[in-house]
C-alpha angles and dihedrals in degrees: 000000000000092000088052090048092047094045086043091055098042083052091051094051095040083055094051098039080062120201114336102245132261138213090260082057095062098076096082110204103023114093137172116053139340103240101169143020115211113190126179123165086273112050145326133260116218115199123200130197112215105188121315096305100046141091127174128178132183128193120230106194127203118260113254097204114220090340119119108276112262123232105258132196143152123207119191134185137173114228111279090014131092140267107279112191130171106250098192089032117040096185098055163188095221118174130197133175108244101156102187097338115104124239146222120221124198128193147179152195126168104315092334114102132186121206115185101199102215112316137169123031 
């Protein structure tokens, strides 16, 4: 009776501690589905699909080591639209509505900037 207690309760935990993450996880506030990887010397853009209207993108930038943290940032905006940034949060995530329009992403740390060209559609 005590084995079947203690396999019920770890059961229980396990249930409530939920997944362990992954590094798809680790973009908050992005959901759906990693649909590109953009990587420069200085970081990495992940881009998320959310439906079929959304795209969201978060910037990942390289550790600099002891060195004095860079000024980091992403931009994104879908073809005709405007530029859409996060004002609280500069590396994102940062969501627009594109439908079925591509869109460009720019990003930046320190010196080092990313431009996407149009992607996605």
């Amino acid at each position: 009776m005590a084995l079947v207690l203690a396999v019920l309760t770890t059961a229980g935990l396990l249930t409530l501690a939920g997944p362990v993450g992954s590094a798809e996880a680790a973009a908050p506030g992005c959901g759906g589905r990693k649909v590109r990887t953009l990587t420069f010397d200085a970081g990495t853009v992940k881009v998320y699909r959310k439906g079929r209207r959304y795209v969201c993108a978060v910037l990942v930038p390289e550790k600099a080591g002891k060195a004095k943290p860079r000024r980091a940032f992403v931009k994104m905006r879908p073809r005709g639209g405007e530029w859409a940034k996060n004002k609280t949060h500069p590396t994102g995530p940062v969501i627009v509505h594109a439908g079925k329009r591509r869109v460009w992403i720019h990003a930046q740390v320190g010196s080092e900037k990313y431009d996407s060209g149009w992607i996605l559609h």
